[in-house]
FIMI-216071 format. One record per residue (C-alpha): x, y, z; residue in three letters. Coordinates in steps of 0.2 Angstrom, whole numbers, always signed. Last residue first. Example, Ala and Ser with C-alpha at 12.3 -4.5 7.8 and 13.67 -1.06 7.14 Angstrom:
> +68, -5, +36, SER $
> +62, -22, +39, ALA $
***
This chain:
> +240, +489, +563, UNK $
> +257, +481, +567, UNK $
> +251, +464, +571, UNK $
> +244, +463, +554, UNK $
> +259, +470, +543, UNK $
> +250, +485, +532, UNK $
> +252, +488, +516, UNK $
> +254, +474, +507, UNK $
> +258, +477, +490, UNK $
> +247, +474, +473, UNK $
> +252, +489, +464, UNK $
> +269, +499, +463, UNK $
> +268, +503, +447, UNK $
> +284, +494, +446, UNK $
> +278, +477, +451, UNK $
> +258, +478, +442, UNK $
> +269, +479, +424, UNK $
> +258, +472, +412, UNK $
> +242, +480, +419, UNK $
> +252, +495, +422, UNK $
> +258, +496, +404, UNK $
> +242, +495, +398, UNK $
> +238, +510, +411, UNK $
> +250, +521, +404, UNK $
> +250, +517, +386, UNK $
> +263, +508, +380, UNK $
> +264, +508, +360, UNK $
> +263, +528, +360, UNK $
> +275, +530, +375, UNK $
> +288, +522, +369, UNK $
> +286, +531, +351, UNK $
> +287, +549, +361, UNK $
> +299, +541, +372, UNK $
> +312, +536, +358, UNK $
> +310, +552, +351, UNK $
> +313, +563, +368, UNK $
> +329, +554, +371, UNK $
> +337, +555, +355, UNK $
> +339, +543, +346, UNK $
> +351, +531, +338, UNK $
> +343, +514, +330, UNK $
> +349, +497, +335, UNK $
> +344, +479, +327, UNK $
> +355, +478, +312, UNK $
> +372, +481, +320, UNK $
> +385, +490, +312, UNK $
> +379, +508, +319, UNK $
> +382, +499, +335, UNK $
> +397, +494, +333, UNK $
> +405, +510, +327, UNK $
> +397, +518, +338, UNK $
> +406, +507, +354, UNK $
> +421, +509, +342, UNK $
> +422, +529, +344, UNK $
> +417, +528, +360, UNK $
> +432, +517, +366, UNK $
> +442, +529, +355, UNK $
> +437, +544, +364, UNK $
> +445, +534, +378, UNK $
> +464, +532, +372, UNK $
> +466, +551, +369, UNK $
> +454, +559, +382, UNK $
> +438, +564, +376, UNK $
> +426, +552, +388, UNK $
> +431, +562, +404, UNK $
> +429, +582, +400, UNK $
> +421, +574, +385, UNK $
> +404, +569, +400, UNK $
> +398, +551, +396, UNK $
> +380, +543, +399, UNK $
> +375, +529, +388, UNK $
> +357, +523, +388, UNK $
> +354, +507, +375, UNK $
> +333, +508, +375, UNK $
> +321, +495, +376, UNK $
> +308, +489, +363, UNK $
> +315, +471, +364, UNK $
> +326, +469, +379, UNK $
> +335, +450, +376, UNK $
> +348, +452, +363, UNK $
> +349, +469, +359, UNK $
> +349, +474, +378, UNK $
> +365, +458, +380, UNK $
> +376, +463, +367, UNK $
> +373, +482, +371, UNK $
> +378, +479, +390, UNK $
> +393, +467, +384, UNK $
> +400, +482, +373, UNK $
> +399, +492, +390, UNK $
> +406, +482, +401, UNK $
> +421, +476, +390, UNK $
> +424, +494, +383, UNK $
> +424, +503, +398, UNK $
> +436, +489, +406, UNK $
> +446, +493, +392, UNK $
> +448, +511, +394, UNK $
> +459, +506, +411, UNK $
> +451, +513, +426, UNK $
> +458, +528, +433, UNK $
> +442, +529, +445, UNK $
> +446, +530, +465, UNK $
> +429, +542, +467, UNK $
> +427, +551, +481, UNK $
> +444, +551, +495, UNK $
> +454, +562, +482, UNK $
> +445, +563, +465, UNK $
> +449, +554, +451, UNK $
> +440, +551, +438, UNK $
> +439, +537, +424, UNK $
> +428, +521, +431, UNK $
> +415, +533, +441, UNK $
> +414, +546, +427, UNK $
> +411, +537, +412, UNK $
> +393, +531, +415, UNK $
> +383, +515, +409, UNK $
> +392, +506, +425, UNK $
> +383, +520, +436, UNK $
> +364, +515, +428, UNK $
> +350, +522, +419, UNK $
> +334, +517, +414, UNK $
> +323, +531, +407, UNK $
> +310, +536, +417, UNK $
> +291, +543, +408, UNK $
> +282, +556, +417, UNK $
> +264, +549, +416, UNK $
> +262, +548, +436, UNK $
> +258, +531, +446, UNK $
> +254, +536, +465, UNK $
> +264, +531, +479, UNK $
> +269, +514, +483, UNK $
> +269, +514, +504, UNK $
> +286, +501, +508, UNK $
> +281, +490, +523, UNK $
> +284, +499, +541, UNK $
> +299, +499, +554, UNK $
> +314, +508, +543, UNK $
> +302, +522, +536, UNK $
> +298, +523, +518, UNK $
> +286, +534, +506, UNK $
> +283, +536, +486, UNK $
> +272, +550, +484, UNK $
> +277, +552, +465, UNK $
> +279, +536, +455, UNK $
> +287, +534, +437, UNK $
> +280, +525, +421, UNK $
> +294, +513, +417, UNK $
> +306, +512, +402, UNK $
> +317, +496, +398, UNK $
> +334, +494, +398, UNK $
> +342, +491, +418, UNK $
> +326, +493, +427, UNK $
> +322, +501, +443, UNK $
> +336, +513, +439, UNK $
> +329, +531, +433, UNK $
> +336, +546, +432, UNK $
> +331, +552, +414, UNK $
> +317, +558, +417, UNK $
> +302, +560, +404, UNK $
> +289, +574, +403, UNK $
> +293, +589, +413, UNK $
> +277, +598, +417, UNK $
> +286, +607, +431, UNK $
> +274, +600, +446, UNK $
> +278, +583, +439, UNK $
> +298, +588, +439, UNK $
> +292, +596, +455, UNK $
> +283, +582, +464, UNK $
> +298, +569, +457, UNK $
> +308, +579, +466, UNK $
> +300, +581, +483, UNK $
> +308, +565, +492, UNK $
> +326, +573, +487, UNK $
> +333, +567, +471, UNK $
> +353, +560, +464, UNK $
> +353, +556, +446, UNK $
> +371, +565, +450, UNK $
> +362, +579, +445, UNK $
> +344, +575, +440, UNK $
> +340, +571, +421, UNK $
> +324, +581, +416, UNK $
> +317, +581, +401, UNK $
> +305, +591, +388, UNK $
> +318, +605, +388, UNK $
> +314, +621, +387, UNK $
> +325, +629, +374, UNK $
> +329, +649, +368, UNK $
> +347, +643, +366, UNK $
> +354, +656, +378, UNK $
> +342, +663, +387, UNK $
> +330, +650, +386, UNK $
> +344, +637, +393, UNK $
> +348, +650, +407, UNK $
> +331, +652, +411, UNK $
> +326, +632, +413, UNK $
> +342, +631, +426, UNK $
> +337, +647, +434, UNK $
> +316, +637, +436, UNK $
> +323, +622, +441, UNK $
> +335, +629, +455, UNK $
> +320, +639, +463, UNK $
> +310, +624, +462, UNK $
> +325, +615, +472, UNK $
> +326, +630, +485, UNK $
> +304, +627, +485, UNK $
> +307, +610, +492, UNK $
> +320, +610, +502, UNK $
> +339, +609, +499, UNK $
> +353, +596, +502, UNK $
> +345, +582, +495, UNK $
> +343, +590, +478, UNK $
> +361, +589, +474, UNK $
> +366, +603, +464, UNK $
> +374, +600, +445, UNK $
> +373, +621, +446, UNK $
> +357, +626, +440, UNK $
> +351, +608, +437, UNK $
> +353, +595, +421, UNK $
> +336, +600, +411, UNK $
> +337, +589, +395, UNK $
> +345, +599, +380, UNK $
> +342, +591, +361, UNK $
> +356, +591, +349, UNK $
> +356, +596, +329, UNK $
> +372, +605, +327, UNK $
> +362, +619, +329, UNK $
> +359, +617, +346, UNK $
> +378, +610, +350, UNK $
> +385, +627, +341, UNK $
> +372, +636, +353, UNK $
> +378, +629, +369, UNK $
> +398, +633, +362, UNK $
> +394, +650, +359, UNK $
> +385, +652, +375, UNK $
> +398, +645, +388, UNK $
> +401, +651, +404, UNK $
> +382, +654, +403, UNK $
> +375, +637, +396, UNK $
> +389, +627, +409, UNK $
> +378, +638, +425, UNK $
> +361, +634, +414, UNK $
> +367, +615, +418, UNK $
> +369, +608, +399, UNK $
> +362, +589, +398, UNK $
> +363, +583, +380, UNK $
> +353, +572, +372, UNK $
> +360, +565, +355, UNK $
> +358, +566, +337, UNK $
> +368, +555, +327, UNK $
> +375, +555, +311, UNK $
> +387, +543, +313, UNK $
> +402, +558, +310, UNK $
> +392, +570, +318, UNK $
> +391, +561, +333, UNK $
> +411, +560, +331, UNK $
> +412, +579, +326, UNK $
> +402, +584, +342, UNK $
> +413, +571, +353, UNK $
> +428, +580, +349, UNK $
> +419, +597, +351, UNK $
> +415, +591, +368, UNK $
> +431, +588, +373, UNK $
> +438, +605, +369, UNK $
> +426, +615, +379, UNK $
> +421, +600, +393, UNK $
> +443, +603, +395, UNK $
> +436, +616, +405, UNK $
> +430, +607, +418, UNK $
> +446, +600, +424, UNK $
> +453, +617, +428, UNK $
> +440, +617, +445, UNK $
> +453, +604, +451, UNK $
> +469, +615, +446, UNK $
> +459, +632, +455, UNK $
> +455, +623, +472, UNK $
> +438, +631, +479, UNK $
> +428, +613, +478, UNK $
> +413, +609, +483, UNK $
> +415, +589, +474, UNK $
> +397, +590, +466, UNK $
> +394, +609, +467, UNK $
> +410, +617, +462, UNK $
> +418, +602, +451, UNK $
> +403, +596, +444, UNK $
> +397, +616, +438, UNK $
> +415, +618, +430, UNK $
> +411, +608, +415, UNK $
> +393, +599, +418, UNK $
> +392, +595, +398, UNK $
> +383, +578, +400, UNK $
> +381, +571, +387, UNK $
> +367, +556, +383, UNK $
> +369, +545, +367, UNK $
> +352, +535, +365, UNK $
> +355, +519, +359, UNK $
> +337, +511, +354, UNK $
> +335, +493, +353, UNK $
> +319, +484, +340, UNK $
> +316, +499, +334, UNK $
> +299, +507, +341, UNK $
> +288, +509, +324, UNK $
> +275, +493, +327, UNK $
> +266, +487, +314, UNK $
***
């Protein structure tokens, strides 16, 4: 019998207080950099909601959020929480080379061990953006799910490694690891539709269009992606504002309603993923996204 849930929700926060602000939007003005401190308050908010459903959620601490602030890292520890690793400083890894990024993994893990005393199982790249070495290092790092992926919208994959693209030649599928992706996706994310930033991100959208996508994206995953997984992304600097925290609230609410939906954490619902889709069953079933059966070569280009 088979122990996956029918849909999993997985509650995934990001805690990127000033870190976004100074890495993600390089900025040096006092009121923008502000923002991220609301991540103190907000997150709190959320804390007593999840704790209100009794969930347990994934949260993404960058070590530079973990060592601003401690007390408020441990209190999501022992309130239960997971950490996934969520960079040094929400850096984008295209802008550095390879061994700058293992240098950013290795002070994001030590600021979570010397704070919480974690390592985190996961990885969730900043932005979910990644250079062509990344999937190397979170291999290399012996992470054992990510939680950047988008090659599907509910449903888990096996990621590559050694993927490689040029604009003249067929696509070359590198090699399938056993790092597990977790779907994700920008409309399952707070940020884009709430935020403003001038010339990035218009955001200010109403809570309602939240509400509308999101509630339909559960709808539909329950309905039609047995085994999958419900992955929202928020950050309370964003999600913890008056009318929006509300949005949340009845999103949970909903959920908790429904007969079909279980909350996880990300590393539980994996661990049972994983366990009913082995890595090479699940490539038989899946030739697409393992990347098997291309053509690699275009005859008159050989």
């Amino acid at each position: 019998m088979s122990k996956l849930p029918p849909l999993t929700y997985c509650m995934t926060i990001g805690l990127d207080a000033m870190s976004l602000w100074i890495s993600s939007f390089h900025t040096n003005n006092p009121s923008m950099l502000s923002r991220g401190e609301l991540d103190v308050t907000g997150c709190r908010r959320v804390l007593d909601i999840l704790d209100r459903f009794n969930i347990k959620s994934t949260f993404l601490v960058p070590g530079h959020t973990a060592l601003a602030y401690p007390n408020l890292t441990k209190e999501i520890r022992d309130r239960g929480h997971e950490f996934a690793w969520h960079g040094w400083m929400h850096e984008d890894a295209r802008d550095f080379t390879k061994q700058q990024q293992r240098l950013i993994i290795e002070r994001g893990l030590e600021a979570l061990d010397l704070v919480v005393g974690v390592r985190p199982r996961g990885y969730v790249s900043p932005a979910w953006n990644m250079s062509t070495d990344t999937i190397d290092l979170i291999d290399e790092f012996g992470f054992e799910f990510d939680g950047s992926r988008m090659a599907t919208d509910h449903l888990p994959v096996y990621i590559r490694k050694g993927d490689s693209w040029t604009k003249d030649a067929p696509f070359q599928f590198g090699e399938l690891t056993d790092i597990v992706g977790i779907p994700v996706a920008w409309i399952m994310d707070d940020v884009p539709m709430f935020e403003f930033a001038w010339g990035e991100i218009p955001g200010l959208k109403s809570p309602a269009h939240a509400e509308e996508m999101w509630c339909g994206e559960l709808d539909y995953a329950a309905e039609n992606c047995p085994g999958g997984v419900f992955n929202l992304t928020v950050h309370p600097q964003s999600i913890a504002r008056g009318a929006r925290i509300r949005v949340l609230e009845r999103l949970l609410q909903k959920a908790s309603e429904m007969d079909n939906v279980t909350f996880m954490k990300q590393s539980e619902y994996v661990d049972l993923w994983r366990a009913e889709n082995p890595r090479e069953e699940w490539r038989k079933n899946n030739p697409e996204l393992a990347g098997d059966g291309s053509i690699r070569v275009l005859p008159s280009m050989a």
